[in-house]
C-alpha positions as CSV (number, residue, x, y, z in Angstrom):
1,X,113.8,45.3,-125.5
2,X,110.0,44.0,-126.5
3,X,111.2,40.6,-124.4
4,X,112.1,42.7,-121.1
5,X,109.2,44.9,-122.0
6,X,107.0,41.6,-122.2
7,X,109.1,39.7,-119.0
8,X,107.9,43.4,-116.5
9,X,104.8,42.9,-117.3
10,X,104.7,39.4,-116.6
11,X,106.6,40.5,-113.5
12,X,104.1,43.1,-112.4
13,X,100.6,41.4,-113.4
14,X,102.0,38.3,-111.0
15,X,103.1,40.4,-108.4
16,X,99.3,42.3,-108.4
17,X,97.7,38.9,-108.2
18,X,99.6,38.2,-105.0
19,X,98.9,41.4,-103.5
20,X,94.7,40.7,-103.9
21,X,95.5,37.3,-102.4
22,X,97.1,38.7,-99.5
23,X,95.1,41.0,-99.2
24,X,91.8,38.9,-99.3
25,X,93.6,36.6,-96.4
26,X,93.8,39.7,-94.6
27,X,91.4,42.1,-95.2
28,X,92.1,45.3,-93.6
29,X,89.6,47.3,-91.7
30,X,87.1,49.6,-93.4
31,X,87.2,53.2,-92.1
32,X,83.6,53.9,-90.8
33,X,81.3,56.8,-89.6
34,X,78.8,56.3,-87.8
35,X,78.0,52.9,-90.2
36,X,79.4,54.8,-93.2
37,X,81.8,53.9,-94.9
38,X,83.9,57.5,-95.3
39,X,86.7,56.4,-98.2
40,X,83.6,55.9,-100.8
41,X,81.0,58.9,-99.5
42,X,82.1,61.2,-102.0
43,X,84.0,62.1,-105.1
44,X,87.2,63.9,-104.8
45,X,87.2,66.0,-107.7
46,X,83.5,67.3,-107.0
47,X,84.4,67.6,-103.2
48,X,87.3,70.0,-104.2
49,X,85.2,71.8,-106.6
50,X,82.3,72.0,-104.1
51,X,84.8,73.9,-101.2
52,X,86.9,76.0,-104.3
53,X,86.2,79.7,-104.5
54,X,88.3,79.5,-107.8
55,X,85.7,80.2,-110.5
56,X,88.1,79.9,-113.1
57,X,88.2,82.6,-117.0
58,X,84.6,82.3,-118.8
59,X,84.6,82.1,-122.8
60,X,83.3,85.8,-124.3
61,X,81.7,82.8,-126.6
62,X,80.0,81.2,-123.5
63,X,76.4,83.8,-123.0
64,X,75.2,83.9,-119.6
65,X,70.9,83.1,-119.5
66,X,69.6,86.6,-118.9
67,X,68.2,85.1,-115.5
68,X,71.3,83.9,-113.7
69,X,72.5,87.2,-112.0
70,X,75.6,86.5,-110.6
71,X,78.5,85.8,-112.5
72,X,80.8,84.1,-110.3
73,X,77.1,81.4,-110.5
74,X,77.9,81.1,-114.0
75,X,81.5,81.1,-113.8
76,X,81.2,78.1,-111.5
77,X,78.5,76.3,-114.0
78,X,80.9,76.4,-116.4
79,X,84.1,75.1,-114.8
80,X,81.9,72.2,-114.2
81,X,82.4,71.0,-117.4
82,X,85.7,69.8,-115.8
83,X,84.0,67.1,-114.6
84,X,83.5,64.4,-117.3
85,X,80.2,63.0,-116.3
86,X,79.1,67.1,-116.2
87,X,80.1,68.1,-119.6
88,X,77.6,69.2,-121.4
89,X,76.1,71.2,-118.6
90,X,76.5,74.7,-120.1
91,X,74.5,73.4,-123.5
92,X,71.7,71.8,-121.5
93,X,71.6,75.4,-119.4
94,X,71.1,77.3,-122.7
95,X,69.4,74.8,-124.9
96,X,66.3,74.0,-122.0
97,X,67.0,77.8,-120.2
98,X,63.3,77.9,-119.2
99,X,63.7,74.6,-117.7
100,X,66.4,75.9,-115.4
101,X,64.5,78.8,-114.6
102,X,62.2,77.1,-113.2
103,X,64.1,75.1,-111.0
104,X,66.1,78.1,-109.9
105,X,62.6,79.7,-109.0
106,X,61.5,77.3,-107.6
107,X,60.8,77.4,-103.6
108,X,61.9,74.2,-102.5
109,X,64.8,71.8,-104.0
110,X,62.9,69.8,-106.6
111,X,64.8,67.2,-109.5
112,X,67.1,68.7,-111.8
113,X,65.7,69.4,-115.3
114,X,66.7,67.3,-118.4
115,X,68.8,63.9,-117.7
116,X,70.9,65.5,-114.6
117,X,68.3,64.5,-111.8
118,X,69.6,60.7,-113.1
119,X,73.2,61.6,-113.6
120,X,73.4,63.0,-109.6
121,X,71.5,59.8,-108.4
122,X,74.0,57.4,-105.9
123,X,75.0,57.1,-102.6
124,X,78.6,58.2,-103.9
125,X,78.7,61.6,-105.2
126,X,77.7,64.8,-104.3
127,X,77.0,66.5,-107.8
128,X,73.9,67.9,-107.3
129,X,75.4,70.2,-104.3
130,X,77.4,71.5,-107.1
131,X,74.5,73.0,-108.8
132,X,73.4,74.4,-105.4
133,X,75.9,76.0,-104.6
134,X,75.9,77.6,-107.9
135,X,72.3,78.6,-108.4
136,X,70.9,78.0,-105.2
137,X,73.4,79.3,-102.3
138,X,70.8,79.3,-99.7
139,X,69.5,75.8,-100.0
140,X,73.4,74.3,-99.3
141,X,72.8,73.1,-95.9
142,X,69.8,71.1,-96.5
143,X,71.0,69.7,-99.8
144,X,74.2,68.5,-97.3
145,X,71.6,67.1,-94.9
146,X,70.0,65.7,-97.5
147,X,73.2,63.6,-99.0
148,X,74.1,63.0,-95.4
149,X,70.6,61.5,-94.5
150,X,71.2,59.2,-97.4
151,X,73.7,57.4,-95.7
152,X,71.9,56.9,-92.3
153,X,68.8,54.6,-92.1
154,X,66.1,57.0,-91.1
155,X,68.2,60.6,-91.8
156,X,69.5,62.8,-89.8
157,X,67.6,64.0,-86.7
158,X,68.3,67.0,-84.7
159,X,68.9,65.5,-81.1
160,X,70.7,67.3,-77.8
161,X,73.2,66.2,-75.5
162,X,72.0,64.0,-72.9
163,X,73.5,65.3,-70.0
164,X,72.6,62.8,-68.0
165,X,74.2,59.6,-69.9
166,X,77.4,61.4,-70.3
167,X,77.9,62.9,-67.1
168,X,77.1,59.4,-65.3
169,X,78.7,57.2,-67.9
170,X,81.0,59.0,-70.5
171,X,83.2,60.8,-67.6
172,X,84.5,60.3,-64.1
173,X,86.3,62.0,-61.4
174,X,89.7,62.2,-63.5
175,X,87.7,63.2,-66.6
176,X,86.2,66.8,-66.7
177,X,83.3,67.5,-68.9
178,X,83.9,70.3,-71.5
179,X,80.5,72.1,-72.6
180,X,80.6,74.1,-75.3
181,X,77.9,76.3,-76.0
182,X,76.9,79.6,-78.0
183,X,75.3,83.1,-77.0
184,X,72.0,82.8,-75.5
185,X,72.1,79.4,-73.8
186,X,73.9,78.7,-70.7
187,X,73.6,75.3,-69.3
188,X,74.2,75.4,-65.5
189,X,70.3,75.5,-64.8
190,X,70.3,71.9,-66.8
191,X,72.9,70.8,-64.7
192,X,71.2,71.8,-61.7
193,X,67.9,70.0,-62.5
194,X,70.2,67.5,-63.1
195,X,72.1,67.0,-59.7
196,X,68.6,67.6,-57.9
197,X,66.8,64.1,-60.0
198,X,69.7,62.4,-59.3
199,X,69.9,62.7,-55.4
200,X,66.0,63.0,-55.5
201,X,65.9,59.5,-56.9
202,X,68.6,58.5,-54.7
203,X,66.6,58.9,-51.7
204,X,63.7,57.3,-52.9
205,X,65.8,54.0,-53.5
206,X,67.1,54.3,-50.3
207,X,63.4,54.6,-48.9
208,X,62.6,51.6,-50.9
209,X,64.7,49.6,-49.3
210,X,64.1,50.4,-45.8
211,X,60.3,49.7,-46.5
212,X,61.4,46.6,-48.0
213,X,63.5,45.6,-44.7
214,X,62.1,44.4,-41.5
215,X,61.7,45.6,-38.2
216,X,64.8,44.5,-37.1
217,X,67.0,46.5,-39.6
218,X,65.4,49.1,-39.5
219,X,66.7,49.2,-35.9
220,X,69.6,48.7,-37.2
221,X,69.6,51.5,-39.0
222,X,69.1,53.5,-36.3
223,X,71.6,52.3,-34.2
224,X,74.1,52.9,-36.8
225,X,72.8,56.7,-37.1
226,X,72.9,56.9,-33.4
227,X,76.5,56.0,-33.1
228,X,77.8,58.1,-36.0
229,X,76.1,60.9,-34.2
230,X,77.8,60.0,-30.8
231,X,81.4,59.9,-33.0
232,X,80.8,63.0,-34.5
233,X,80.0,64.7,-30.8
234,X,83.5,62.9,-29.7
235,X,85.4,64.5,-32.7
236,X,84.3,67.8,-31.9
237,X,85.7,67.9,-28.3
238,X,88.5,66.7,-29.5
239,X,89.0,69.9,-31.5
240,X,88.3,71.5,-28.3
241,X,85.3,73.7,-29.9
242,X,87.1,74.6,-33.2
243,X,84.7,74.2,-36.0
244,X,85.3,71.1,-38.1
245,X,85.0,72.6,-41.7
246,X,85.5,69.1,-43.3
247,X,82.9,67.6,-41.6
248,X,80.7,70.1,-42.3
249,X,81.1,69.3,-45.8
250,X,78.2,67.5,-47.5
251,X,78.0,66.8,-51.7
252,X,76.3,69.4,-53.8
253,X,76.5,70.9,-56.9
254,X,78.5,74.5,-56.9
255,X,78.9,77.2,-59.7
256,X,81.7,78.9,-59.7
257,X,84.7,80.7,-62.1
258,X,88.0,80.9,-62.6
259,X,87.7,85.0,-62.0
260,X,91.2,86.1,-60.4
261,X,89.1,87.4,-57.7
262,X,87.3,84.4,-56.7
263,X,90.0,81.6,-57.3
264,X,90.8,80.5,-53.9
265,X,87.0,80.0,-53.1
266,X,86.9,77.9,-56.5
267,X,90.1,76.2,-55.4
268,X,88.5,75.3,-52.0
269,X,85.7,73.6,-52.9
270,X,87.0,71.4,-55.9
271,X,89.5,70.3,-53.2
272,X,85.9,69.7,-50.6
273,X,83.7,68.2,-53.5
274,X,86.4,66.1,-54.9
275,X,86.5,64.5,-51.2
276,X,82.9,64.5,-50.6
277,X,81.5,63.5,-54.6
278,X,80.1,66.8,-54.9
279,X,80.0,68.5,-58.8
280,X,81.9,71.4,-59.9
281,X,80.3,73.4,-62.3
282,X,82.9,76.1,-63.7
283,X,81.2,78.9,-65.8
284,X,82.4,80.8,-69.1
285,X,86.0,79.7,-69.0
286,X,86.5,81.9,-72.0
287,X,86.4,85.4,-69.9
288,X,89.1,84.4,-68.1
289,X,91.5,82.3,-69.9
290,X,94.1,83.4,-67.6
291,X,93.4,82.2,-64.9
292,X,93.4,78.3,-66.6
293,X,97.0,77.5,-65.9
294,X,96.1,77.3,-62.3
295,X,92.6,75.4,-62.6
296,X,94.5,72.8,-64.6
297,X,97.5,72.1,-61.8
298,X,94.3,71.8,-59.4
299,X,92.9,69.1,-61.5
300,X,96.3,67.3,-61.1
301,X,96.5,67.5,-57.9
302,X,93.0,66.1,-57.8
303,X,93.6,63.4,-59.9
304,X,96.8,62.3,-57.6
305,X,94.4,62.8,-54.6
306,X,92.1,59.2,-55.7
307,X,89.0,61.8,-55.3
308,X,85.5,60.6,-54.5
309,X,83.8,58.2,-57.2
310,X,81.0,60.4,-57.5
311,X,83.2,63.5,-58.1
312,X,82.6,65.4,-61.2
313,X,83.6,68.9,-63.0
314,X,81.3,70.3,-65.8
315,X,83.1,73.0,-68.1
316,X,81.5,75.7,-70.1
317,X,82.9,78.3,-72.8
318,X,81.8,79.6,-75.5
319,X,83.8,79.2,-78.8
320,X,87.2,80.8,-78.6
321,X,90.3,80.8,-81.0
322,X,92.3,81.2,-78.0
323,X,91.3,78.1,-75.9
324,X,94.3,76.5,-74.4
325,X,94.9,73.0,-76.1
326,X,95.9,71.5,-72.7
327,X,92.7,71.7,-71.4
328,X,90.5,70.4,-74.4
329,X,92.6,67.4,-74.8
330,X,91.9,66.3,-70.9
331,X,88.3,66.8,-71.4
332,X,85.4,64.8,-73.0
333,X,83.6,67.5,-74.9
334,X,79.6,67.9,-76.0
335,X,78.2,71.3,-77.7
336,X,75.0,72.6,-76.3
337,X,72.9,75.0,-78.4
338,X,69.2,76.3,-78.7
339,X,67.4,74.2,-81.0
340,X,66.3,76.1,-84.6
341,X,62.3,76.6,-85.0
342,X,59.9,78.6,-82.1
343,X,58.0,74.8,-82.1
344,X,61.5,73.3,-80.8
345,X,62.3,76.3,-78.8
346,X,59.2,76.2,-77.3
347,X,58.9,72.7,-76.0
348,X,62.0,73.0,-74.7
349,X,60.7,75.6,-72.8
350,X,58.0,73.6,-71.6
351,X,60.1,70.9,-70.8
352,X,61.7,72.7,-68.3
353,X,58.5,73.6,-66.7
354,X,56.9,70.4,-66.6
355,X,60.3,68.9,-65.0
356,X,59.9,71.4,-62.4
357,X,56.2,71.0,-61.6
358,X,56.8,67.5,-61.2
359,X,59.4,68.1,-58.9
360,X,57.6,70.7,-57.4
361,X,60.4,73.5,-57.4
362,X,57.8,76.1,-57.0
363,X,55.2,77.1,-54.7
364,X,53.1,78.9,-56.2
365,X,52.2,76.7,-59.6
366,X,49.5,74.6,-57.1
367,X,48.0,77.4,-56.2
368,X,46.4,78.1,-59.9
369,X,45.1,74.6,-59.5
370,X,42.3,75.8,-57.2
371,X,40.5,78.4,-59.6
372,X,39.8,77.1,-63.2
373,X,40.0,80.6,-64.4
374,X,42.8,81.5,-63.2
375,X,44.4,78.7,-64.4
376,X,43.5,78.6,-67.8
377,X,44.5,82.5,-68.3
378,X,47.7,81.9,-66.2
379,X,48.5,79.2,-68.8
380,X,47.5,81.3,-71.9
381,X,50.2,84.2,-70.7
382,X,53.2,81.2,-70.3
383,X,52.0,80.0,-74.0
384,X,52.1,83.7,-75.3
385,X,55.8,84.5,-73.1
386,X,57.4,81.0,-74.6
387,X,56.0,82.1,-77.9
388,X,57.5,85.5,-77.4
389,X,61.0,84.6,-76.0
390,X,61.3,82.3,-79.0
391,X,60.3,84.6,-81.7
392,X,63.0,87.2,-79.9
393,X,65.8,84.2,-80.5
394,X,65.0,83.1,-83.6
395,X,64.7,86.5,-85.1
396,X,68.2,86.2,-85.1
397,X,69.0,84.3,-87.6
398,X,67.5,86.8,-90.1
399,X,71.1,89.0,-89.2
400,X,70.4,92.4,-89.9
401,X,67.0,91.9,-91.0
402,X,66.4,90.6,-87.3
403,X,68.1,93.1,-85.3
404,X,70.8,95.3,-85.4
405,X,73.2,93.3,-83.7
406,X,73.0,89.5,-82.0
407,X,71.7,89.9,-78.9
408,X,72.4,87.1,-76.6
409,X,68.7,86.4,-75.0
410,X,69.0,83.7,-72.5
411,X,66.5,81.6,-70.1
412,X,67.2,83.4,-67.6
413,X,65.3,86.5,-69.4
414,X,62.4,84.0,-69.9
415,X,62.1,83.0,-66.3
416,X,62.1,86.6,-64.9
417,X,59.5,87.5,-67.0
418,X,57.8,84.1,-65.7
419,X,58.1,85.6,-62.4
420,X,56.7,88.8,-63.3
421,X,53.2,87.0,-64.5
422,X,52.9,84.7,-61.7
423,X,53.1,87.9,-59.4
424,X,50.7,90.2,-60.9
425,X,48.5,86.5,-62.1
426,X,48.1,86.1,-58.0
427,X,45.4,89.4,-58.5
428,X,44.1,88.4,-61.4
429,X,40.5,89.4,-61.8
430,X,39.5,89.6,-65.2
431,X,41.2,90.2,-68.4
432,X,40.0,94.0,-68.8
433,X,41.0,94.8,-64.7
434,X,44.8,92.6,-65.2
435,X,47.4,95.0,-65.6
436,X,48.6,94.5,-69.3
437,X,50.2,97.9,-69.8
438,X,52.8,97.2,-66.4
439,X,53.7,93.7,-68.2
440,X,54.3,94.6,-71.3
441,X,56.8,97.5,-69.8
442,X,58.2,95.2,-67.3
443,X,58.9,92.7,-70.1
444,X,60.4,95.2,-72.5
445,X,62.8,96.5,-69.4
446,X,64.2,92.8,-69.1
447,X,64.7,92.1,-72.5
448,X,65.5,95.2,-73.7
449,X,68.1,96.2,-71.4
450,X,70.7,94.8,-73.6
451,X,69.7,96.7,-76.6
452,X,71.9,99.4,-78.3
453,X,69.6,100.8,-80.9
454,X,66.2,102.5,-80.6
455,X,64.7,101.1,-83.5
456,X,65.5,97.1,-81.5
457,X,63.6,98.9,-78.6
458,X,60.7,100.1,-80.8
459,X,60.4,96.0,-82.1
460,X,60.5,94.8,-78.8
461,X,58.0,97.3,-77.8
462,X,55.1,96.2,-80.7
463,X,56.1,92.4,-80.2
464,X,55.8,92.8,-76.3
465,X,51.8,95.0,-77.1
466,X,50.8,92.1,-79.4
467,X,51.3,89.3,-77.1
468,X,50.6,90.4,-73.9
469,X,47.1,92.4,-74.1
470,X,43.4,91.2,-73.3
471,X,42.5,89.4,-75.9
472,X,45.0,87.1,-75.2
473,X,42.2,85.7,-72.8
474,X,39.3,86.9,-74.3
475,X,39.8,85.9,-78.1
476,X,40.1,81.9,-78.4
477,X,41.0,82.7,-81.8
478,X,43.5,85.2,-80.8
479,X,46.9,84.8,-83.4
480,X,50.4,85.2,-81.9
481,X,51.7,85.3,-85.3
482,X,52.1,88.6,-87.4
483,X,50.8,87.6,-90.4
484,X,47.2,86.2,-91.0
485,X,48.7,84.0,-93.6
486,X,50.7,82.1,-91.3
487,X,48.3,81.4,-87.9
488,X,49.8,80.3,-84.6
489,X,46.7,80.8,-82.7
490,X,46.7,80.0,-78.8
491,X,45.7,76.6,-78.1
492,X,41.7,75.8,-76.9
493,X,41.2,74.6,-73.4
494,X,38.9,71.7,-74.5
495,X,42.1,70.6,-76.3
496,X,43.3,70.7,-73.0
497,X,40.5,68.8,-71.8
498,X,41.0,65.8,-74.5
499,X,44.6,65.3,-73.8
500,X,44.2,65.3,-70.1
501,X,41.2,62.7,-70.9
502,X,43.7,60.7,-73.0
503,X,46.9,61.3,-71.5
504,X,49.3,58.3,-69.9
505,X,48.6,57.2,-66.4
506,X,51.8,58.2,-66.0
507,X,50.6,61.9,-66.1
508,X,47.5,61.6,-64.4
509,X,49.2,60.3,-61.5
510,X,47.1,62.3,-58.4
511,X,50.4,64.2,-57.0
512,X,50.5,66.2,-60.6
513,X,48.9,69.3,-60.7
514,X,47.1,70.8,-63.4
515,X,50.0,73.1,-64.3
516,X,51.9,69.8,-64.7
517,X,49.6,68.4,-67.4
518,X,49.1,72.1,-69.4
519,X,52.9,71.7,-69.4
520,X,53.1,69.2,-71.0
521,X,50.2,69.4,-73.4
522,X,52.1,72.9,-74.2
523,X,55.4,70.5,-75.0
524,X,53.4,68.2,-77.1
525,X,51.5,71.1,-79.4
526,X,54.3,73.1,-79.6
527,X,56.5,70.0,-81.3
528,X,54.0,70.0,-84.1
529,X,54.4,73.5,-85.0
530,X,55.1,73.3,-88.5
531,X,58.3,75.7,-89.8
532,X,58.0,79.7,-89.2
533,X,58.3,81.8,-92.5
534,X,60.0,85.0,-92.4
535,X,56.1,86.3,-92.7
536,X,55.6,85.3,-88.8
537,X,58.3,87.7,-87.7
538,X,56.5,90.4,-90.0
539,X,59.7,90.2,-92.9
540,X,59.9,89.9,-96.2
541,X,60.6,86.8,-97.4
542,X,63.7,87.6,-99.3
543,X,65.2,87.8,-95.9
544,X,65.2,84.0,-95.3
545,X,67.5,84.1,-98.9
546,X,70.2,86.4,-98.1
547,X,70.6,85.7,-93.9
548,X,70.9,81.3,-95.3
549,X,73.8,82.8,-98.2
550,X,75.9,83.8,-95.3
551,X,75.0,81.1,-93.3
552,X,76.1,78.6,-95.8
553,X,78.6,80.0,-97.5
554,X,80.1,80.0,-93.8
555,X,79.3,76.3,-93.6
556,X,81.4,75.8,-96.5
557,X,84.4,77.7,-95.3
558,X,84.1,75.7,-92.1
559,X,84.2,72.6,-93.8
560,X,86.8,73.9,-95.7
561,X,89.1,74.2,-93.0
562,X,88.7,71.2,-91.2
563,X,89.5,69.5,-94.7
């Protein structure tokens, strides 16, 4: 027996050595995400205990530290000791309690006490999540952006979909673009702005190229025009005065939906901008679900059809456990959601402005470039609305604290109100003679329609009285925050003045108007805005703890299912 015993193990160490041969001849692929590799990001043991809910039976011996409230926290701690490079966790915890204390009091994530800031350190484990998640709930998600961050050169950065890119190069006339998005955004404005650079630009190349021709092809050119006209005259007597619907057709971008009532007008002009190379823009496909069978037998017909290169059909829905497989599979898919802070919220706001300024989309934005006054208090009011609208969406995340239920403001709400100012702004005087009292109820009407609870309406009321009242113009220290301790004050104009001084030439260029520029000063100081505190929204800041809890703990459970 000890000489078979000794022969299998001979046997098995020579069979090992050939496996690391072959398999240094042929190394297989390492799995990677995004440059990391994923079979060594974490350990599977502390992964498992990270996403378990099972807290396990706690020793009577074990005392809980009088300052750890929760016992499913200390439950957790101890089932740690599972762990062997852990144990000894529940004797550090009650040998060095004021240590931990601290740390748990702490505002921000700092080192753990003792030796277990050294014992989490590497690239390869996630151990200190584990004491997150038991002592500090609300801090999960940035600890997870922190050991995700650790793996990517630079971190990670917040960064939207580029609409553009994808829509020119990611999909094509057989491949639909799937936008999902979540309450308060809707996307079809982007995509319009979109569609009207692209065809802008398009025209300008092909001016640049007749400019750059001669004379001669420039006769051409009209020649060619002339005859196509002269054809198209032909073709309509032919038809003996019936109107020619298909040549009517030109290439634009539509919004539509897949309502029962208005199919066959959707159906009809896929079929025209599929021939033509128009876009397609299909709206909140989760309201009617029902009616996607149909959409997708159009899209094969389409796609047997060889539509137009230039074709394209944009998606959107909102999340929805429902949403047919089918179609998710057949399309290349991006999420679109309002970026977290009022800085962020705020320039994107501005962004949008400044794009259409420069594309000069509106009429009346030049005619505030005549008065200096009027300018510069037309301005202040679009700082104080963008400051507004993004408070309104942000206070959101607070839950219950925030409002009584999630209401889904959108930037449509923002650009009525827009409309509102630049209407009454037309008769503006001075700041005691400007009808503050009709804005601030013309305001609360568009954002408040949606509310179900008097107390929201009350809120909206005070929020819509502090922003929106004379000394908005008058007071250059004036503070759209709603706590002294925390100052967002409106931005000076001899800021204004330096960054139009010191700005690009790009900006300066002498077709921008002076709305243009504020714009985008507006974009560039609202990007620097550092991090609101529940203070700014006029809350406690215990509600920042409990609305992140649910957050992450929901994180968690996400994860958890994908897993």
């Amino acid at each position: 027996l000890n000489d078979l015993k000794a022969e299998l193990s001979q046997l098995k160490y020579i069979n090992q050595q050939k496996k690391e041969e072959a398999d240094e001849d042929n190394p297989q692929p390492k799995k990677t995400m995004g440059g990391m590799q994923v079979y060594d990001f974490f350990n599977v043991q502390e992964f498992s205990m990270l996403l378990s809910n099972d807290y396990g039976h706690v020793d009577d011996k074990m005392v809980k530290p009088s300052w750890i409230n929760d016992q499913n926290a200390w439950s957790f701690l101890v089932s740690l000791e599972k762990i062997p490079d852990l144990k000894g966790i529940v004797a550090s915890i009650s040998h060095n309690s004021s240590d931990w204390h601290k740390w748990y009091q702490n505002k921000e994530i700092e080192a753990l006490p003792v030796e277990w800031e050294t014992k989490c350190k590497g690239t390869t484990n996630i151990r200190k999540l584990l004491f997150i998640k038991a002592l500090r709930p609300d801090k999960i998600a940035n600890g997870i952006r922190d050991v995700i961050g650790s793996r990517w050169e630079g971190g990670v950065e917040e960064q939207g979909p580029n609409l553009r890119e994808i829509i020119q190069k990611e999909i094509n006339p057989d491949i639909p673009l799937l936008i999902v998005h979540g309450g308060g955004v809707e996307p079809s404005d982007n995509i319009l702005q979109l569609w009207d650079e692209l065809k802008e630009k398009e025209e300008k190349e092909k001016e640049k190229i007749l400019d750059e021709d001669d004379e001669e092809n420039r006769e051409r050119e009209k020649e060619r025009k002339k005859k196509e006209k002269e054809k198209e005259k032909e073709k309509e007597k032919e038809k003996k005065g019936k109107k020619d619907e298909e040549e009517e057709i030109k290439p634009r971008c539509v919004i539509t939906t897949l309502n029962q009532d208005q199919w066959p007008l959707t159906h009809g002009l896929l079929l025209d901008m599929a021939k033509v190379g128009g876009w397609v823009y299909v709206a909140n496909t989760h309201l009617t679900l029902q009616g996607i069978p149909q959409f997708e037998k159009t899209l094969d017909d389409i796609k047997s059809s060889r539509p137009h290169p230039n074709f394209r059909i944009i998606i959107s829905t909102n999340p929805h456990p429902n949403y047919p497989i089918s179609l998710l599979q057949r399309c290349n898919k991006v999420t679109f959601e309002l970026p977290h802070g009022i800085g962020n919220n705020m320039a994107m706001l501005f962004d949008d402005l400044s794009k259409e300024a420069a594309m000069e989309t509106s009429g009346t934005i030049n005619k505030y470039d005549k008065a200096d006054n009027k300018a510069s208090a037309f301005s202040k009011m679009v700082y104080s609305l963008a400051m507004f609208h993004s408070m309104l969406l942000e206070r959101r995340k607070y839950k219950g604290y925030g409002w009584t239920k999630e209401y889904d403001f959108n930037n449509s709400d923002f650009k009525i109100c827009l409309d509102i100012l630049r209407t009454y702004s037309r008769k503006f005087v001075t700041p005691q003679e400007f009808p503050w009292k009709a804005i601030q109820e013309l305001i609360c009407i568009n954002h408040g329609s949606r509310f179900t609870n008097h107390k929201d309406s009350e809120l909206l009321q005070t929020y819509a009285e502090h922003f929106f009242n004379p000394n908005l113009i008058i007071d250059k220290n004036y503070n759209l925050s709603s706590s002294p301790d925390f100052p967002y004050p409106l931005l000076d104009d001899s800021l204004f003045e330096k960054f139009k001084n010191t700005t690009s030439s790009e900006n300066t260029n002498a077709n921008r108007s002076d709305f243009y520029l504020r714009m985008c000063f507006f974009k560039e100081e609202a990007s620097k805005l550092r991090p609101e505190q529940p203070e700014v929204f006029g809350l406690h800041f215990n509600a920042e703890i409990s609305s992140q809890i649910q957050d992450n703990l929901e994180l968690l459970d996400s994860i958890r299912i994908i897993s």
